[in-house]
N, C-alpha and C positions, 0 to 999 in steps of 0.2 A: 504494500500500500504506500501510496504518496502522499504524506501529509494528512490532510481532514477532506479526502474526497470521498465523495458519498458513495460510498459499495455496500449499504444495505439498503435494506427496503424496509422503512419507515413505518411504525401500525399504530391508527390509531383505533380504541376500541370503543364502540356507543353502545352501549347497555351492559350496565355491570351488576348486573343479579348472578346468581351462582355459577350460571357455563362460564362465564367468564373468568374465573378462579381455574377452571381448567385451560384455558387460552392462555391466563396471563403468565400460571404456573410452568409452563411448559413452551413457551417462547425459547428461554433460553438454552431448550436443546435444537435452536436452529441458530445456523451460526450467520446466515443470512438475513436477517430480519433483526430489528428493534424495536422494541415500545417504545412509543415516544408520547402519548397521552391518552387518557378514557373521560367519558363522557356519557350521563345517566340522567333520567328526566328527575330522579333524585339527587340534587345537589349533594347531600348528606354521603349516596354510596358509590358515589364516583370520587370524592376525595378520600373515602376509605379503603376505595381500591388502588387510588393512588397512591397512597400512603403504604399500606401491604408490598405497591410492585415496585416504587422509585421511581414514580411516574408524574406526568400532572396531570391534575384534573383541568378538564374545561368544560364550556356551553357548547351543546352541538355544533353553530353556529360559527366559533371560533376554532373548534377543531378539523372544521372542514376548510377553513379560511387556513389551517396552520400548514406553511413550505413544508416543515419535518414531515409531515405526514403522506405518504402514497398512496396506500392501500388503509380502507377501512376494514375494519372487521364489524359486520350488523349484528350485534347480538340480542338483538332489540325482541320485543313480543313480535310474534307474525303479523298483527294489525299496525306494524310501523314499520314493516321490511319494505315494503313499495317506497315509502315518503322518504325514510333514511336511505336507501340506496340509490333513488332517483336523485335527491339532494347531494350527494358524494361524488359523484358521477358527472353530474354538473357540476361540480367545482374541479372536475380533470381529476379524482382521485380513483384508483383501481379499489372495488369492491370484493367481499367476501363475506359469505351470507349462508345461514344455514337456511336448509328448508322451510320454508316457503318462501318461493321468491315474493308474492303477493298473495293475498288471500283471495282475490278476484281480476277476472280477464280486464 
């Protein structure tokens, strides 16, 4: 590596209820990727997830706005996989989303 160029790929996580404990837990057995922030429609469990991984917490909003970030991880309910990853998506970020992409066509 040269210097602070960028050879990982950047994740920012939005919904931090329990899957996400296993996302955040186990990042570090890829040597390609970094957390770089999570993001919770509870203020409250996205700074306690933040705080658990050595991450920051922020507003949807701003983590989609954040350079660091590439690829989102949606770990959202299924009634907000459509809005968060259309949202991502248009801000030029690579999504990753468990099932269901949308709850409807």
């Amino acid at each position: 590596m040269h210097g602070k160029s960028k050879t990982k790929l950047g994740i920012g996580v939005i919904g931090c209820g329990n899957i996400s404990m296993t996302y955040l837990r186990n990042a570090a057995l890829f040597t390609g990727v970094v957390l770089r922030a999570c993001a919770d429609i509870s203020v409250d469990m996205a700074a306690l997830r933040a705080k658990e991984y050595g991450i920051r917490a922020l507003g949807v909003d701003a983590l989609l706005a954040d350079p660091q970030v590439d690829l989102v991880l949606n770990l959202t309910i299924p009634s907000a996989h459509f809005d968060i990853s259309f949202s991502a998506l248009s801000a030029g970020k690579h999504v990753f989303t468990e099932k269901p992409l949308a709850t409807s066509a």
